[in-house]
Every structure is written in structure tokens, then in C-alpha cells.
N, C-alpha and C positions, 0 to 999 in steps of 0.2 A: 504493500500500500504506500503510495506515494506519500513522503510528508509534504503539509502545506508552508511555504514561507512565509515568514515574518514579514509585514509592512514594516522595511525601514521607518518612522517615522522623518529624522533629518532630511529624507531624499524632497520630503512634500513639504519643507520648510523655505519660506521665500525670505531673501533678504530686499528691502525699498531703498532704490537709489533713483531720488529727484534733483533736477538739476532747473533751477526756475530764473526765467529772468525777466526783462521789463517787456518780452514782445511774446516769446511760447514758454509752455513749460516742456521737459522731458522727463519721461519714467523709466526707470530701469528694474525687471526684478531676476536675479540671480538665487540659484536655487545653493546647495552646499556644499556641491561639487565646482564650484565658481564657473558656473554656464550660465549666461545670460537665456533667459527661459522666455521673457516675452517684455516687451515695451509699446509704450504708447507715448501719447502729445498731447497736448492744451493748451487754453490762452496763458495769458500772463500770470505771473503770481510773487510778481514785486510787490509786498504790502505796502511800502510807502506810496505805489503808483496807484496801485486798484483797489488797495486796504485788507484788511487782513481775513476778511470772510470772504471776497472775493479770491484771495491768492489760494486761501484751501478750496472753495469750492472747484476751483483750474485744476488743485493739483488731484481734487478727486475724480473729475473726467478724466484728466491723463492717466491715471490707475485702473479706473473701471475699461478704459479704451485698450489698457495693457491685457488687462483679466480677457476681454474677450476677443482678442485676439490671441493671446495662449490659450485661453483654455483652461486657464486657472484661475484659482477664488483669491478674492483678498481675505477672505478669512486664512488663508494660508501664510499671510505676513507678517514674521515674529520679529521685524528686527527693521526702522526705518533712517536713512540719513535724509532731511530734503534740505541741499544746497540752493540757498535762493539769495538772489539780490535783495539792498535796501534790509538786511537783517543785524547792521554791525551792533546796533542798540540792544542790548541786553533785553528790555523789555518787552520789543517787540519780536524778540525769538521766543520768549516766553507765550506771548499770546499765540504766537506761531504752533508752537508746539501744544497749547492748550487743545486750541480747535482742532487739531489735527486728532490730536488723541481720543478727543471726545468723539469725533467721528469713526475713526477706523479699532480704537479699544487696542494699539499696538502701544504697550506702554516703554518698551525700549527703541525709543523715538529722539532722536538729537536734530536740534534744528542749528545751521552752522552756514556762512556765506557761500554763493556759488563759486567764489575767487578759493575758498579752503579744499573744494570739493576737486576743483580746476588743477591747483595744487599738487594734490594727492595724483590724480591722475596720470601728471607730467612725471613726480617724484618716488612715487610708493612708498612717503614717510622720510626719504632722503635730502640730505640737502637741496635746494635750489629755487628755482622760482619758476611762477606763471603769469604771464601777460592775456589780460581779458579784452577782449577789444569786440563789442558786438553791439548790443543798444547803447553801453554806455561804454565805461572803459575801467581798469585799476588793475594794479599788478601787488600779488601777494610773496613773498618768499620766506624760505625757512634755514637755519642755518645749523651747522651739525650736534650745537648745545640744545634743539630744538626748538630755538626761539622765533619769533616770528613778525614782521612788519609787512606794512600795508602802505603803499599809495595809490593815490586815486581813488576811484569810487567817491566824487563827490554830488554825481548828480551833473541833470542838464543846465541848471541852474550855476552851480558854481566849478562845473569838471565834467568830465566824458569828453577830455578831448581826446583825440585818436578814435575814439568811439563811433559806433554808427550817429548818433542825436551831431556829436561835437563836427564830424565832417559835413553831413548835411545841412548843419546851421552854418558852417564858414561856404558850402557850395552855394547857400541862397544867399550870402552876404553879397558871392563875387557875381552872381546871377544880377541881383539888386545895381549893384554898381556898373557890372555890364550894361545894363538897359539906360541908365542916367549918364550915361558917358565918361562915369567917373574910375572904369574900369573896362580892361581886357575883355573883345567879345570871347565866348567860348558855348560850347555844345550844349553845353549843361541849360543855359536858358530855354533851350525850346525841349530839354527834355523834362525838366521842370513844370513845365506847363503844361505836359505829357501828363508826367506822376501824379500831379497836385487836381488834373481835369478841369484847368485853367484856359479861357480861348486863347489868352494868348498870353505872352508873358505879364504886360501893364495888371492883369486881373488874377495873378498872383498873390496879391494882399489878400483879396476876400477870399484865396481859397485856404493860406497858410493863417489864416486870424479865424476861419469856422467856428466856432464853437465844438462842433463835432471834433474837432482837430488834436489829436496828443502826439503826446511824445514819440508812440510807439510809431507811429504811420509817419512821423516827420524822419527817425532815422534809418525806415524804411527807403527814402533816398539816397541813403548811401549807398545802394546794391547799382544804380545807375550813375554815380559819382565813380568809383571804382572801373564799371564799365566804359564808360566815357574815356578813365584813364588811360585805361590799356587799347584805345581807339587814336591816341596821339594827342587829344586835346592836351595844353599846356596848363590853363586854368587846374582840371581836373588832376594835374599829374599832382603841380605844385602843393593841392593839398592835401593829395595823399601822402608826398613826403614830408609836410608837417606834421601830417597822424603817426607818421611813423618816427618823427624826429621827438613828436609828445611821449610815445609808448615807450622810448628808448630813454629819454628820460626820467620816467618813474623808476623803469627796469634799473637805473643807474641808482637813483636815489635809495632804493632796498638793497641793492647791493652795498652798499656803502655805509647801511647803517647796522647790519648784519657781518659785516668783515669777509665779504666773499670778493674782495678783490683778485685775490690771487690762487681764487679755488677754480676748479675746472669741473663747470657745474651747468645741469640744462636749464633754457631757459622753453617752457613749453608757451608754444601758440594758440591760442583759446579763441573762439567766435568767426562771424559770418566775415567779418572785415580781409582777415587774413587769405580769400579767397583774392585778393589783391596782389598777392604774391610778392616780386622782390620791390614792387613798388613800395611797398610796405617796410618788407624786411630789409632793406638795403641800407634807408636812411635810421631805422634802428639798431643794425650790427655797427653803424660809422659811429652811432653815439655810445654804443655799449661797450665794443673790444678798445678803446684809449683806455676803458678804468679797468676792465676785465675781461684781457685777452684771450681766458680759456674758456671764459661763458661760452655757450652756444644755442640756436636756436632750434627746436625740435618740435613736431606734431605730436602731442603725446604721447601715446603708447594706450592708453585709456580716456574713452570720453566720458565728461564727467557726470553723466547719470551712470556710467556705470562706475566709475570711479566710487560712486557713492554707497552703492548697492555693496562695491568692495570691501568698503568701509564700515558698513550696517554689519556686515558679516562679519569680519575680522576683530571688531572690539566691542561688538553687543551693544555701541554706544554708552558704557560704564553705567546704564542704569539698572539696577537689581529691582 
């Protein structure tokens, strides 16, 4: 008579790895054999942008969107990381993680920025850094005492530059000043008027002043700023190599406060921006390798919903 096997239970155990920011969110869940078992997407889940019952209700579409396309339940998730923007506030990872819990009843739950999750991904806990450059911008690094600094992430308001928002507000400056004479024509004006569903460029105002109008759709023009670059426009190059002379900057400023000058350490590339390629990274390695030569630039190795999902798994998030 045959005997019956035992249901592993670990095998049906999911770890959550969310990776949220100011335009989609991503889910990741890994099972305990570190196999990515099923992912999904949603809108945003920036609390600071869409507030904090919004950013869980995002993140619980992108979960149930994961569940069925695996094939598996969220009641199956003992263990969650969600990396989200606009969280550096202690308080409001707390509310973060309130709501979350309350919903899904997964009480080893760590709420932590999408830049730590970004991080982890590039690093696996090791020394070095990660540059964010997507809606917004900021670069996080860690150093081998496992310390840790942060620049950027200040927002469209006072930072994101490099950033999807930070490009697309200098392409409608130079757009702006293209049309009034007081600048360089370039492509971007009439592609602008394109993106924005402007008749023409003059009727730009009323489309970027809407009321419907955020953040998210404004640095949603970055992806045609970029484009535009690598079409020869000069306008469009010139401020991609700003973005990139910005990213390289912060990268400098954590390295520097971390003592990584003379380590030989990756730097990972995180977001939609770097689909821009050496236009990007060119004017970032000119400002990086003078302070640290053996830095270097890297695609991670893990993206950071799953980076997260890694991390759910690997340290139970220290909550008992």
C-alpha cells in the first residue's frame, strides 16, 4: 500500500514583495524555494501623493491581480516587505503598515522606502549604492559598518531632479521659452502639445494648469523627452545630461558621507528614466569616477519587488 505524502506546508508559504511609487505599484510573491510564483501591478501608492488608504487600496489590487494570475490565495502570505515612496516619516510607515495589516491579517509586515528595497536588490545586504530615477529621483547607499545615507527624494516641489517630474518640468521650461523667443526651438514643443492634447503649443497652459493635472501624468513626459533625445534634438539631449549630471551628484554626495571613496562598489540603476541609456549614464560616471574611481554602474541583479519579496523571506521582517 502506497504511503501518502506529507503536504510540505513551507512549499504553500508566500513571501510579499511590493515595490510602490508615485505612478504604479508592483507585487512580487516568492514562494521558499526563492521562485518568484506570481506578480501583478496597480496605480500608485505614494501616501504622500494619493494618501494612505489610497496607496493600500493600489497595493491591494496589485496583490489580488498577482493571486489570480498564479493561482494562489493571499491567504497564503506569511511574511510582507512593501517598498514604497514618500515613507521616510516614521509615522506614516506606521499608518502604512496599520492599514495594510488590518487588511490582509499578515502580521510580519515591514513597511521601508522603495530606495531600501532598490538597495537591497543592487546589493544583497552589501556594501554600495542605488540611484532611483523614475517619477521622482534619490539615491540611497550602505556602507560595510552597515550604515546608511540618503539623498534626494525631496519631492517635485523641492527635488526629483534627474527624475521623471524634475526632466519634464525643465523640458516645459525650455518648451515655454522656445515659443516666446526666449529660447532654443527644439522637438519637444510640438511633442508636448502631443502628450498634454494641446492644439497647439500657445494652449499648453490650460492643458498643464487642469485641475485634473498631477504629478504622475506631468513626468509621464519624460518617456518623450528621452525619446526626442536619442532622435538628435539638442534641447532634449542637454537635459538629459543634466539629469544625469543631478543623479551623479547625489551618487557623489553618499558616497562621500559613507567613506566609499576608494571602495570598489556597484552603483545599481533603478527606474523608467535609465531607459535613456548613456545619455544618462555618461554624464553620471564623468561626475562619479573623479571621487570614486572603482564605483560602477550596474542593472541590478534583482528588481525591487522582488528584491522585497527577498527580503520578507530572508528576515521574517524581525516581527514575532
Amino acid at each position: 500500500m502506497a504511503q501518502t505524502r506529507k503536504r510540505d506546508p513551507k512549499l504553500y508559504q508566500l513571501y510579499l514583495g511590493v515595490d510602490g511609487g508615485g505612478t504604479k505599484t508592483n507585487v512580487a510573491l516568492m514562494n521558499a524555494a526563492n521562485e518568484v510564483v506570481a506578480e501583478g501591478s496597480g496605480g500608485p501608492s505614494n501616501p504622500l501623493r494619493v494618501g494612505v488608504e489610497t496607496a493600500v487600496s493600489n497595493i491591494a489590487k496589485a496583490i489580488d491581480a498577482a493571486c489570480d494570475s498564479g493561482g494562489v490565495s493571499r491567504g497564503d502570505i506569511v511574511a510582507a516587505t512593501l517598498g514604497l515612496a514618500g515613507v521616510r516619516r516614521e509615522d506614516i510607515r506606521e499608518r502604512v503598515r496599520d492599514s495594510f495589516v488590518s487588511r490582509f491579517r499578515v502580521r510580519k509586515s515591514l513597511v521601508t522606502t522603495d530606495a531600501d528595497i532598490a538597495l537591497y536588490g543592487t546589493t544583497l545586504g552589501k556594501a554600495g549604492l542605488v540611484v532611483i530615477a523614475g517619477t521622482g529621483s534619490i539615491c540611497i547607499g550602505m556602507n560595510e559598518k552597515g550604515e546608511k545615507f540618503i539623498a534626494g527624494g525631496w519631492g517635485p516641489v523641492a527635488g526629483d531632479e534627474g527624475g521623471g517630474r524634475g526632466i519634464a518640468g525643465e523640458a516645459l521650461h525650455a518648451v515655454a521659452k522656445a515659443s516666446d523667443g526666449r529660447g532654443e526651438l527644439t522637438k519637444l514643443s510640438e511633442r508636448a502639445a502631443e502628450y498634454f492634447r494641446a492644439s497647439n503649443v500657445e494652449n499648453l497652459i490650460s492643458a498643464i494648469y487642469a485641475p485634473q493635472m498631477d504629478n504622475s501624468r506631468i513626468a509621464g513626459f519624460a518617456k518623450l523627452v528621452v525619446e526626442t533625445a536619442q532622435e538628435g534634438d539638442k534641447v532634449a539631449t542637454d537635459i538629459l545630461q543634466d539629469a544625469g549630471f543631478e543623479l551623479g551628484t547625489a551618487a557623489v554626495a553618499v558616497i562621500r558621507k559613507l567613506g566609499l571613496a576608494k571602495s570598489k562598489i556597484p552603483i545599481g540603476c533603478v527606474g523608467s528614466i535609465f531607459k535613456a541609456g548613456e545619455l544618462l549614464t555618461r554624464p553620471m560616471n564623468a561626475i562619479i569616477h573623479p571621487v570614486a574611481p572603482k564605483a560602477y554602474l550596474i542593472e541590478p541583479p534583482l528588481v525591487p519587488a522582488h528584491a522585497a519579496a527577498l527580503m520578507a523571506m530572508r528576515n521574517g521582517n524581525g516581527v514575532k
